[in-house]
N, C-alpha and C positions, 0 to 999 in steps of 0.2 A: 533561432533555435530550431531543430529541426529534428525535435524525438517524434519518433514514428512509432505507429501501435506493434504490441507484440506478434511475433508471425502467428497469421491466423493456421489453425491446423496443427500449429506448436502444440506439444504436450505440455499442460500447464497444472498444477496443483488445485486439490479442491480448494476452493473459498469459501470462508465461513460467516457469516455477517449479524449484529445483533439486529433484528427487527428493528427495533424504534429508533436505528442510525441509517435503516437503507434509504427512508425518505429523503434524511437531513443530505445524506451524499449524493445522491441524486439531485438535488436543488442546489447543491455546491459545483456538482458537475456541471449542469445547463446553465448557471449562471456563469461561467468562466468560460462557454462553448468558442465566443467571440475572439476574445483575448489568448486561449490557450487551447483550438481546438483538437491536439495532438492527447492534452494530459484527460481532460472532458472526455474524448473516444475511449481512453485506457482506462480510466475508473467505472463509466459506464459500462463495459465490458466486463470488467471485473464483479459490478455487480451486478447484470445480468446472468452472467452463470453460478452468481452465488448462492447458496442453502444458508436460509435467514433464519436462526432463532432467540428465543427469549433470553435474554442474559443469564438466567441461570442454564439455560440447558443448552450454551453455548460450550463447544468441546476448550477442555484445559490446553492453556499456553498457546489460546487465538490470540491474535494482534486488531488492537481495537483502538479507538481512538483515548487517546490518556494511555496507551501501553509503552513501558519502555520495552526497548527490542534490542539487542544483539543479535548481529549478523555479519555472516562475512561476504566480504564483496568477492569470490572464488576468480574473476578476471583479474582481479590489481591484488589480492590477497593482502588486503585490506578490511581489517575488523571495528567494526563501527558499533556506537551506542546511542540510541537515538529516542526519543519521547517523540510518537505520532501524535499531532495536534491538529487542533482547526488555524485554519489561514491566518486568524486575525494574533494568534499565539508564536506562533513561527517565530524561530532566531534560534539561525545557524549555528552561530558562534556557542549558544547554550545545549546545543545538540535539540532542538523543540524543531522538527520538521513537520510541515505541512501534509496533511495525506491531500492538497492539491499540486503534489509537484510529482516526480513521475518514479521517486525512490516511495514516497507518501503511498501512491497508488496503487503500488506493486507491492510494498510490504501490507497494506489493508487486508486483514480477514485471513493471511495465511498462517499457521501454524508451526513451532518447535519442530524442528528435522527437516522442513519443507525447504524444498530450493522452489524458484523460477529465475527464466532467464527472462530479463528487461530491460530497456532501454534507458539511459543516461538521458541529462537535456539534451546535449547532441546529437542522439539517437544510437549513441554507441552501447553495442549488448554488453549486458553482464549479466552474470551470475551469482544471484544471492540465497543465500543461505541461512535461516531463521536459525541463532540456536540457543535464544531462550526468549522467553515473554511475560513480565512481569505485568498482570494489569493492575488498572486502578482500583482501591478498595472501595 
């Protein structure tokens, strides 16, 4: 598989992150560094430029882990429903994706309205498109 990190210098959306998930992502990132050092680069990435706060004072219609998400894939115009989850909860077939995989990574932390462009496992770009965010209660 051969996804590659988003072009650096790309224009990419703010990211938004709850506090008490940046560590848990970060120890999920460097633990996969070995096995998947492509998706490891792009969630790290994502959350170093991210602005972290407390659950409550996290901006309406973030994408957090437990969020279900609607989005449309704007390259294949392709609209998808998905519950972001942790690794061990994951299955496809239920729509439960991993925020360790590189749609996971790239939906993590962005926001209602928000596009960015990222890469497929293959490393083919697309363009997604947030258009709504249900979190968990």
């Amino acid at each position: 598989m051969a996804t590659t990190i988003p072009l650096r210098g790309a224009r990419r959306p703010p990211v938004h992150l709850i506090d008490s998930e940046c560590d848990m992502l970060v120890d999920l990132a460097l633990q996969i560094e070995g096995r998947s050092p492509a998706v490891a680069a792009m969630l790290l990435s994502e959350i170093e430029r991210a602005e972290t706060h407390s659950i409550d004072a996290l901006p309406a219609g973030t994408v957090t882990i437990g969020s279900e998400v609607d989005f449309l894939d704007e390259s294949t115009h392709r609209l998808r429903t998905v519950t972001l989850v942790m690794p061990g909860e994951a299955d496809i077939e239920a729509g439960r994706v991993s925020v360790l995989t590189p749609v996971g990574a790239g939906l993590i932390g962005l926001r209602e309205g928000q596009t960015i462009d990222w890469p497929d496992r293959d490393g083919q770009p697309h363009r997604l498109r947030i258009l709504g965010v249900r979190r968990p209660e």
